[in-house]
N, C-alpha and C positions, 0 to 999 in steps of 0.2 A: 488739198490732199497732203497728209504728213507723210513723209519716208516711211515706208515699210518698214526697211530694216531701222530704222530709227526706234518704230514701235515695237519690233520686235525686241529688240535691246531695251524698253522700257516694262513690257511685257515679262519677260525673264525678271528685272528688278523687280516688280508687284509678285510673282511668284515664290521668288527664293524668299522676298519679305515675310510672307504670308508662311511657308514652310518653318522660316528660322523660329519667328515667335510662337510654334507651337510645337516646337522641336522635333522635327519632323525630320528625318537623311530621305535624301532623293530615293533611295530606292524602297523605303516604307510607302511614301505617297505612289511608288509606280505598283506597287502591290496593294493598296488600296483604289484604284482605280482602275487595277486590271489592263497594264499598259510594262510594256518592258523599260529598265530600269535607263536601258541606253535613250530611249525616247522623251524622257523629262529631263535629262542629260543636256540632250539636245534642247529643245524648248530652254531650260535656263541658260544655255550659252546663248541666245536666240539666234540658232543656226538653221530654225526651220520656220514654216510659216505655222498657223498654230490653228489645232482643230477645234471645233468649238466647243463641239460636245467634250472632248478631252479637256478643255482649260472647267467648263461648266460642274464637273465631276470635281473639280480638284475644288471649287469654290464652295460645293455643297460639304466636299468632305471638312472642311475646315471654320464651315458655318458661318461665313462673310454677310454682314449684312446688306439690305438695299440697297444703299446708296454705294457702297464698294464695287459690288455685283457689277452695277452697271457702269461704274467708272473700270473695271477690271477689264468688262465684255466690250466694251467701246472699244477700247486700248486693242483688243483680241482681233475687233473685226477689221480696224483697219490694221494690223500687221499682214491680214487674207489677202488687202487689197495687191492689184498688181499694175504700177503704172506704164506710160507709153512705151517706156525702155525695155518692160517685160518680153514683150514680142518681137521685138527688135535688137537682141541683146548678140546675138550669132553676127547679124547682119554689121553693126556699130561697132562690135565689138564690145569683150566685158568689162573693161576699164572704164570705157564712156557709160554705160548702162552704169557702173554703182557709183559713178559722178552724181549723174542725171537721178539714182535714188536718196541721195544724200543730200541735193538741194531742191528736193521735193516739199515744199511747205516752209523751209527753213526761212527763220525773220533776220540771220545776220552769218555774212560767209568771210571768213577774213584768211587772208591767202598770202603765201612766198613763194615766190618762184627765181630760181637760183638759176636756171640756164635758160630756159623757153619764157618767152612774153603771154601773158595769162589768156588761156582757153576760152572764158569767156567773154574777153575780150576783143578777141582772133579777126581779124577779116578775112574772107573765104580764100585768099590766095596763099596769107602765112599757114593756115589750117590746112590746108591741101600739101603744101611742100611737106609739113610736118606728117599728114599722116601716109605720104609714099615713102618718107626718108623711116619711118619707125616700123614700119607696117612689116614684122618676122614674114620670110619666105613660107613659113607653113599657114601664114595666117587664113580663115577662109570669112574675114567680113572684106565686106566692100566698100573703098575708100567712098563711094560717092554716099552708102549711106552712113558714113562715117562725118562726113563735113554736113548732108541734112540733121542730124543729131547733133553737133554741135552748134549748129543755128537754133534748134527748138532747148536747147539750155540757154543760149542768151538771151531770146525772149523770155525767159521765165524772171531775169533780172528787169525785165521794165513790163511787165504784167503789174494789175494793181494789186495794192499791200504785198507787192513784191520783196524781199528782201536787200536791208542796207549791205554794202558791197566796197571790204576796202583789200585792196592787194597792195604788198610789198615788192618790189620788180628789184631782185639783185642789176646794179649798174652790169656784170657779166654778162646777163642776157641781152640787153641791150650794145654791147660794144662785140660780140660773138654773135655771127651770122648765122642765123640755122633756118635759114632762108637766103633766097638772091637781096642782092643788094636794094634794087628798087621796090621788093616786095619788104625789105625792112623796111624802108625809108615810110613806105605808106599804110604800113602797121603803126609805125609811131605816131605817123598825123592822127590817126584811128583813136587812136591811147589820148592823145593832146584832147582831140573833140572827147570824147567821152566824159572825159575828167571834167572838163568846162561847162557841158551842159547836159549831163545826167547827175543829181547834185546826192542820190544815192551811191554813187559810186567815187570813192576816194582811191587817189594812188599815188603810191608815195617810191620816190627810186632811193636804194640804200648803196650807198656809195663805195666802192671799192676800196677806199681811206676810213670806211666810219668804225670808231670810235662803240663797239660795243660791249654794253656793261658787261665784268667779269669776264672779258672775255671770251663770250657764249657764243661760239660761230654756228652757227648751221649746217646741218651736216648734208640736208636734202630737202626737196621742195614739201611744203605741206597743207594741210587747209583744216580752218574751224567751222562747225556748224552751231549754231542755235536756233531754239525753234522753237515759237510761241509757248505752249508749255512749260512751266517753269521745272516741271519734274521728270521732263524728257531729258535724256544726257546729253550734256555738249559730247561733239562727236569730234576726233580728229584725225582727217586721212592725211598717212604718210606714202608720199610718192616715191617710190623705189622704182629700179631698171625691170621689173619683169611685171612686177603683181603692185597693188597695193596692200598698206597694213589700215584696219580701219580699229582705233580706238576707241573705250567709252569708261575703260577704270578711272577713276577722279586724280588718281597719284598720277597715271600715265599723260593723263589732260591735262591737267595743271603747266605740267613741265613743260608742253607745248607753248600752252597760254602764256605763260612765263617768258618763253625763248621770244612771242610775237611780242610782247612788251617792249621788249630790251633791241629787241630790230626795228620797231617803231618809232623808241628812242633816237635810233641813232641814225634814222634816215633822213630825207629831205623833206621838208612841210612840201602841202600838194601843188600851192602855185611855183616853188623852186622845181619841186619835181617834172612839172608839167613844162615851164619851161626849158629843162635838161634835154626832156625828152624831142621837144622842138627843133633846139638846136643840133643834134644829133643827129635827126632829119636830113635838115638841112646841112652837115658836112658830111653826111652821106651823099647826097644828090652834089653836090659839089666836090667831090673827090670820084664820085662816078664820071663825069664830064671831062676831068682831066687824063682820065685813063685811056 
């Protein structure tokens, strides 16, 4: 299963396509299909799920052939679909839900994380500390099906023809506690095995001294998606304090793409990294015992 909203955001592209080259303004085609002007509005942002007979109407209007049709309608029916996160999106919470839609089908996720040690990479105990310590007073999901939701995204990283998996770990999050001490310590072993024998998953720690071209810091956590389709949009969610932004314009991707370059550049290759991480570890656990 692809992302929904993945498809829906490719869905919009095949659309405005299809409008531009026959010169068409959104609000001609919502009067010729007998639909209000704000509802193709929507569908080309792809902010909605898309109806079929409505997309079906717009492909006759414009005289699309066969083999489109059905590359058009395919693309349609799964933007409909809704996955496990659907039903469970109140409960998890919405943040996790449009995680969990974003690495739906995706063939490669490539990630920075500038304070917290990466989500799906979490053991149940750092996961847990993290979702009582962020979890807003008004919030109404529940931490416990908050941490089953974040296990059924990790398994989706070692499912077959699962997605290759590389995170960037600001050294910050790692030297900054946002958990008890001996649940960091055994988050890092977590991170060390990973790295060693899951050979889909690379992780590289970027160092508090490095050396990054042009001086291109990072302003906050963020994440790439790709996904087998070569004509689905790379996608990239920026992690901000309240919400996420989820991108898909190619200027605004790029720059992202770009920024993960230049931190990739300047981080540790994976066995330096994996040994940092180690030893980290371990003068955590030996600075706990002197206490």
């Amino acid at each position: 299963m692809i992302s929904p909203l993945v498809r829906r955001r490719r869905l919009a592209m095949e659309l405005i396509g299809l409008r531009d080259e026959h010169g068409y303004s959104s609000a001609r085609v919502a009067t010729e299909i007998g639909v209000a002007r704000q509802r193709i509005s929507r569908l080309e942002n792809g902010h909605v799920a898309p109806d079929l007979d409505e997309t079906m109407r717009i492909l006759q209007l414009f005289g699309v052939d066969e083999a489109r049709w059905q590359q058009i309608m395919t693309i349609a029916r799964e933007a409909q679909e809704r996955g496990w996160w659907a039903k469970y999106a109140d409960e998890m919470g919405n943040r996790q839900a449009l995680y969990a839609n974003l690495e739906a089908g995706a063939s490669e996720i490539r990630e920075y994380q500038m304070v917290y040690l990466p989500g799906l990479l979490q053991i149940p105990a750092y996961t847990e500390a993290r979702v009582l310590m962020d979890r807003p007073a008004a919030a109404t999901y529940s931490h416990t099906r908050a941490l089953e939701a974040r296990a059924g995204r990790q398994r989706m990283l070692g499912r077959p023809g699962g997605p290759s998996y590389e995170v960037i770990i600001d050294e910050l999050a790692v030297r900054r506690f946002a958990a008890p001490a001996p649940v960091i310590a055994d988050q890092l072993d977590h991170l060390v095995t990973m790295g060693h024998e899951r050979p889909p998953i690379t992780i590289r720690v970027l160092p508090l001294v490095a050396q990054i071209r042009q001086h291109d810091v990072p302003r906050s956590a963020f994440f790439a998606y790709r996904y087998p389709d070569p004509h689905d949009p790379v996608v990239v969610a920026v992690d901000t304090v309240t919400n996420d932004l989820v991108l898909t314009e190619e200027v605004e991707v790029t720059r992202y793409l770009s920024l993960y370059d230049r931190l990739r550049d300047a981080a540790m290759p994976p066995n330096d990294s994996l040994n940092f991480l180690a030893a980290v570890a371990e003068e955590i656990r030996r600075n706990s015992h002197h206490e």
